[in-house]
C-alpha positions as a printed Julia matrix, in Angstrom:
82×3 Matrix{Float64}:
 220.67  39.18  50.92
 217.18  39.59  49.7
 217.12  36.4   47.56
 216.81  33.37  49.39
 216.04  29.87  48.38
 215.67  26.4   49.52
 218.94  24.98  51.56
 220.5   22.0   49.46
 221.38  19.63  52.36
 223.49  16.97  50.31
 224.46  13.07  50.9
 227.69  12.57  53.13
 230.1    9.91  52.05
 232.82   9.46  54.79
 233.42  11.8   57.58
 231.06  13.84  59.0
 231.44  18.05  58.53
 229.62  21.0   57.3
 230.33  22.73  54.31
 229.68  26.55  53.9
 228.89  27.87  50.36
 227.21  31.02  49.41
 226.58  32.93  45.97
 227.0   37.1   46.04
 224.39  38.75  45.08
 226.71  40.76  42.81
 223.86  42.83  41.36
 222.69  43.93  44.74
 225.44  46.02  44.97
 225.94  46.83  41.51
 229.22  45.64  40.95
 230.16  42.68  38.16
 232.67  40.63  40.21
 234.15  40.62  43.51
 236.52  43.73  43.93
 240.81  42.98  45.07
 239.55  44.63  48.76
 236.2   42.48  49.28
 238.37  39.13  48.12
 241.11  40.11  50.35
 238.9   40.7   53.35
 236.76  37.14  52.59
 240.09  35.69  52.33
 241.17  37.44  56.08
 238.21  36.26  57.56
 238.51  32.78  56.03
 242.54  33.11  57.83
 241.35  34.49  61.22
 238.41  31.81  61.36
 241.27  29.07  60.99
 243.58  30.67  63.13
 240.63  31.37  66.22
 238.99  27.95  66.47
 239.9   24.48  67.16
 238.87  21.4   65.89
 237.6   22.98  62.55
 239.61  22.74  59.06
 238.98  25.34  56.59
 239.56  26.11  53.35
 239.69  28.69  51.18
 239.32  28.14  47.38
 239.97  24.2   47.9
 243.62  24.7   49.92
 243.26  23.71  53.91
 244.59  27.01  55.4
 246.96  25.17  58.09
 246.99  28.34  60.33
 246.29  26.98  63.65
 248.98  24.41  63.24
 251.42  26.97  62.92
 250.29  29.29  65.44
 250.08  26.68  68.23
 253.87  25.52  66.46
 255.35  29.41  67.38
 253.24  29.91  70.56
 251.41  32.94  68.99
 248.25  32.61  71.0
 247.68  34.99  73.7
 245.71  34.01  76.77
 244.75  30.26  74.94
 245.18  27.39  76.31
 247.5   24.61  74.5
């Protein structure tokens, strides 16, 4: 949050798409690794991002999260068009 560096804006071979990385500043907030509760809410946020907007695929630790898919499959939206 207070270190920042230089964007690395790499070569794209195929498709286009964006790819989101980032690095935790661990030390910031004192800890050594990632807790259970701030993996579990990364990992919710990764879930709700997949399951709120179309036309994106994302993936959490290299597995497509296929939660759209399914939602749209059971009708689990609310006020969304189809």
């Amino acid at each position: 949050m207070t270190k920042d560096g230089e964007p690395f804006v790499g070569k794209s071979h195929g498709e286009d798409f964006t790819r989101v990385t980032f690095i935790p500043d661990l030390d910031k907030f004192k800890m050594s690794e990632l807790e259970d509760d701030i993996i579990a809410l990364m990992s919710k946020r990764a879930y709700d991002v997949a399951g709120a907007t179309k036309g994106v695929k994302v993936y959490l630790n290299g597995k497509l999260l296929p939660v759209r898919i399914i939602m749209i499959k059971f009708g689990l939206f609310v006020n969304s068009p189809m």
